[in-house]
C-alpha positions in Angstrom: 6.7 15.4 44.2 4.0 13.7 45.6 1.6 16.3 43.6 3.1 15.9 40.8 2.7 11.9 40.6 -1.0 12.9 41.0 -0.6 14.9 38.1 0.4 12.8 36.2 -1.3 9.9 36.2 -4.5 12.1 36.2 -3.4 13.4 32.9 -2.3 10.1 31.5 -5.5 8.9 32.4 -7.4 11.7 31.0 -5.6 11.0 27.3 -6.1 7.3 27.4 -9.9 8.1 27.5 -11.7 7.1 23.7 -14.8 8.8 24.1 -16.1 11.5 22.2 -17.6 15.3 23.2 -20.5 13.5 24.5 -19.5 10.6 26.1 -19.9 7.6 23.8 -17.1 5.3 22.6 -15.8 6.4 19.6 -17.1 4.0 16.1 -14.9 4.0 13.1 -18.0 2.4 11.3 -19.9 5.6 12.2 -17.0 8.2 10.3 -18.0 10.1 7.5 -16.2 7.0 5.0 -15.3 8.0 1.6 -15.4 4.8 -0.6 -13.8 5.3 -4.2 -13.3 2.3 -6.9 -9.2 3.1 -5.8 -9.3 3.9 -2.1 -11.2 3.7 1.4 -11.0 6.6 3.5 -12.0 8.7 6.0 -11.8 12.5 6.0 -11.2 14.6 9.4 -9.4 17.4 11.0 -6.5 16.9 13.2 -7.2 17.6 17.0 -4.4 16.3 18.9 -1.4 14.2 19.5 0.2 12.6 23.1 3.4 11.7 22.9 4.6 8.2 25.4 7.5 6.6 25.6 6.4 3.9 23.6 3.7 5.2 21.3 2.2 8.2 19.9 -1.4 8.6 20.2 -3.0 10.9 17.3 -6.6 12.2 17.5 -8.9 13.5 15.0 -12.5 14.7 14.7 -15.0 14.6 11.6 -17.6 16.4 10.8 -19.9 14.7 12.3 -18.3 15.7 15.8 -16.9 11.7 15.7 -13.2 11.4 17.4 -10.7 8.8 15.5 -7.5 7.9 17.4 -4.8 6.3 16.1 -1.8 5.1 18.2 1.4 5.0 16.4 4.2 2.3 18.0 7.9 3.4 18.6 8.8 0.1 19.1 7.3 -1.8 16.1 7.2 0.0 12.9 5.3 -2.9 11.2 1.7 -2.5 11.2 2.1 1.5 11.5 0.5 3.6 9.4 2.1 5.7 6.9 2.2 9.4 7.9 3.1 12.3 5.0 3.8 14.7 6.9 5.3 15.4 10.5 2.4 15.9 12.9 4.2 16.9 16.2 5.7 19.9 17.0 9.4 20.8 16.2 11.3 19.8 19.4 13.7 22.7 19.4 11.1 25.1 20.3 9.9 23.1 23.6 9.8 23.4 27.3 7.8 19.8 27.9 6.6 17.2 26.3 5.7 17.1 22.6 2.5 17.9 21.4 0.5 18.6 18.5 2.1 20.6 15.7 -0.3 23.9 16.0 0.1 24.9 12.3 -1.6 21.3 11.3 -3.9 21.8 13.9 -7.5 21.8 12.4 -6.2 20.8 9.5 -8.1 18.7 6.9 -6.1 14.6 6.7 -7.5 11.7 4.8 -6.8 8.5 6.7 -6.5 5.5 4.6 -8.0 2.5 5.3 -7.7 -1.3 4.3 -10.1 -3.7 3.8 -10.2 -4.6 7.3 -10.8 -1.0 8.4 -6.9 -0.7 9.7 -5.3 2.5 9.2 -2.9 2.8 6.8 -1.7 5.9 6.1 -2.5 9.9 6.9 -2.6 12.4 4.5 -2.9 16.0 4.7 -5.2 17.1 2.2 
């Protein structure tokens, strides 16, 4: 048991980390931003997802190599972003937790921003 608390809270750790591949903090400004007279955007591939208790933390990567993540409430649905399609596995085929669905892995999304650079929605491409 004990090992398992170890676990654990090493892996939690390990997914509440922001930084990219090499180590910086991750900069929405930096994202390859798509900026049309009718919508603000950013396009990247979907990497992963962590599922919590209380929120679901989605990850994706442009081009350029930069990660995005964007935590989804269970608790509050104002403020959430709208999401198109269902990005986590199906549950019926599980042993543990839920994870990324693997058929939308690596997948191209556009995720919609407003004028103060909140997401508002993801969209698979």
């Amino acid at each position: 048991m004990k090992y398992f608390i170890v676990v654990f809270v090493s892996l939690s750790l390990f997914a509440c980390n922001t930084t990219n591949s090499s180590g910086e903090q991750t900069d929405v400004s930096n994202s390859e931003e798509v900026v049309d007279s009718k919508e603000n955007f950013v396009r990247a591939r979907y990497a992963t997802a962590t599922v919590y208790a209380a929120a679901t933390d989605y990850r994706f990567i442009t081009d350029d190599g930069e990660e995005i993540m964007i935590r989804v409430s269970h608790l509050e649905t104002e403020g959430n972003p709208e999401i198109t399609v269902n990005l986590i596995e199906v549950m019926e085929e599980l042993d543990g937790p839920p994870g990324a669905d693997p058929q939308l892995v690596g997948k191209y999304f556009k995720l919609h921003l407003d004028a103060e650079g909140k997401y508002t929605k993801i969209e698979k491409e």
